[in-house]
C-alpha positions, 0 to 999 in steps of 0.5 A: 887691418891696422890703420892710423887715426888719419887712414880712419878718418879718410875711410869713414870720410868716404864711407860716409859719402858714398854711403849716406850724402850720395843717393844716386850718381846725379848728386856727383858734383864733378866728372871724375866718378862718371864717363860720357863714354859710350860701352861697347856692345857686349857691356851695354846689352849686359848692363841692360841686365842689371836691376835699376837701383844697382845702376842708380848707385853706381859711382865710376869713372870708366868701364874697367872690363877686359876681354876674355873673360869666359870661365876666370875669377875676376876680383872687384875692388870698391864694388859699391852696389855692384854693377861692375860684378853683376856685368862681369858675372854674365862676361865670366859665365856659370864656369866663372866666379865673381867675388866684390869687396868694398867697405861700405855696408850701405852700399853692399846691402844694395848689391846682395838685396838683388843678387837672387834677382840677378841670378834668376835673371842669368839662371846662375849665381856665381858672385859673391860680397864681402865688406872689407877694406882694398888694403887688405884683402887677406882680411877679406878671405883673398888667398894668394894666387887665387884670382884671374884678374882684378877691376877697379872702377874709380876706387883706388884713389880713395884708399889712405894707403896706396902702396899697400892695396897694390901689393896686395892685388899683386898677391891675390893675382895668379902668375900671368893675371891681370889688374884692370882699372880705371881710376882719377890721376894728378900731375902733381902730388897734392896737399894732405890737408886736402883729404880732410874735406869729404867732398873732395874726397867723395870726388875722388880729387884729393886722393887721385894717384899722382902718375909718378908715385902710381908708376913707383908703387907697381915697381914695388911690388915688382910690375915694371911695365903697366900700360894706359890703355885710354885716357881722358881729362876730368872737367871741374865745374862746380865753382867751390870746387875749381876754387880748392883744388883747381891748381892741379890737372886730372885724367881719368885713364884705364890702365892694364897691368900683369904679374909677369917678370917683366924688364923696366925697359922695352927691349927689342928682342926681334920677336913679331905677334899675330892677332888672330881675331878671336875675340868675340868683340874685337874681330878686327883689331885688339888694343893693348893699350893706347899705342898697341893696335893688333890688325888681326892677321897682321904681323907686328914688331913687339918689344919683349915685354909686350911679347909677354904680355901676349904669350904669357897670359890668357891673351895666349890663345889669340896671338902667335908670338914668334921668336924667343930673346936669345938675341938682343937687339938694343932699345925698343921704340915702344912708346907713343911719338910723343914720349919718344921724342921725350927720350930724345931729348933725354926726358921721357922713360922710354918704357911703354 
């Protein structure tokens, strides 16, 4: 991967962070790298399985796990030491594949002194590390089409070059997966001499996304509907800090998207989906994002994206979608109550 001499400073910044200044997730000086939010069921009895110094070494701001996993190859972006592909090696199971990528040799050597030990603990080993850089993920050995589904845990927004790394997500995605990431997002674009202080950075503030740039790169790269799936503030306390970069409001937010021909607005096509209460984890009811409830058994109106993203994935398997788009009828309602009364006041996008 070619970088300019400012992307090679804000890589060895963070390298040197995560790698040297940071022994274990307590010398966090913020909340952006951490959540208070309890893991469901499944992930805490798999986290209960990974080895104590992988846990010590984690730095994330959520818990970027999907369902449906059995049997996918699933791509860890900024896997640190490992404990997201060590849970997901037990979500995707011997028939699965689970392959991390980070740039910190620090960080990785924690991740590959226990993969026997994991594989002794899950009696197979189908994870694999490669040091590399998120921006390029060729470089890595990611051939196009090849992956399931991508995760990304509080990453993306150190990388110098944004753009670059989802379009490459959106290149090793098979047509139909799914990237699945929690990171740090601003209201604002921030100042660039913010990415010269290494705390900030190693915080993940001075290179959190800002919301309307995150929304432009995806429509680069062709995905025109992603979907926050839950979404939280980040709590500043260190005083040094707030002092610096306190102007501007965080979230730390879950977000889903998929490679699919999706329409840059939410289209009523009159089509209704049924969950069916298959997944193991989600008896009652399955969020697809944050204002996306399926009651199992219990139709629902869908716009032709969500349609979709139900019917042209491997969330196929739970959901009955009927009607097809031979029929438009006009604007969906899709988004939340808050954006559209944005809509109706001619201020919001409209689009899930």
């Amino acid at each position: 991967m070619t970088v300019d001499i400012s992307d090679a400073a804000v890589a060895d910044a963070v390298k040197d962070y995560y790698g040297k200044v940071l022994a274990s997730s307590a010398d966090l000086k913020t909340s952006a790298c951490c959540t208070d939010a309890a893991p469901p069921p499944h992930i805490a009895a798999a986290l209960g399985r990974v080895h104590e110094e992988v846990m010590d070494r984690f730095y994330g701001c959520g818990s970027p796990i999907p369902p449906a996993l059995d049997g996918a190859t699933v791509l860890d972006l900024g896997c640190g030491s490992g404990r997201d592909v060590y849970v997901l090696s037990q979500l995707v199971g011997p028939s699965g594949r689970v392959i991390g990528v980070d740039m910190t040799g620090e960080q990785l050597a924690v991740a590959r002194r226990h993969q026997h030990w994991h594989a002794q603990q899950f009696g197979y080993d189908n994870v694999e590390f490669h040091q590399g850089y998120i921006e390029d993920l060729a470089g890595a050995g990611l051939v196009d089409g090849s992956v399931d589904v991508v995760v990304s845990n509080c990453v993306l927004n150190l990388s110098p070059d944004k753009p670059r790394v989802f379009s490459e997500i959106f290149r090793v995605l098979k047509p139909g997966g799914e990237l699945y990431f929690a990171d740090i997002f601003a209201d604002r674009r921030l100042p660039a001499a913010l990415l010269d202080d290494p705390v900030l950075v190693g915080e993940c503030l001075a290179g959190a996304l800002y919301t309307e740039d995150f929304r432009r790169s995806l429509e680069r790269t062709g995905c025109l509907d992603a979907r926050t799936v839950t979404a939280s503030p980040v709590t500043i306390s260190d005083p040094d800090i707030e002092r610096k970069i306190g102007f501007a409001a965080f979230t730390s937010r879950t977000i889903r998207a998929f490679k699919l021909p999706l329409e840059d607005r939410c289209e009523d096509y009159g089509q209704v989906a049924v969950y069916r209460g298959t997944l193991p984890e989600h008896p009652h009811a399955f969020d697809l994002d944050d204002h996306h409830r399926f009651h199992t058994g219990k139709p629902m109106l869908v716009c032709g994206n969500t349609a979709d993203m139900l019917s042209a994935t491997r969330y196929a398997a739970h959901f009955t979608v009927t009607g097809d788009k031979a029929t438009h009828f006009g604007l969906f309602p899709c988004a939340p109550s808050d954006q559209r009364a944005a809509d109706e006041t001619g201020t919001g996008s409209g689009c899930c």
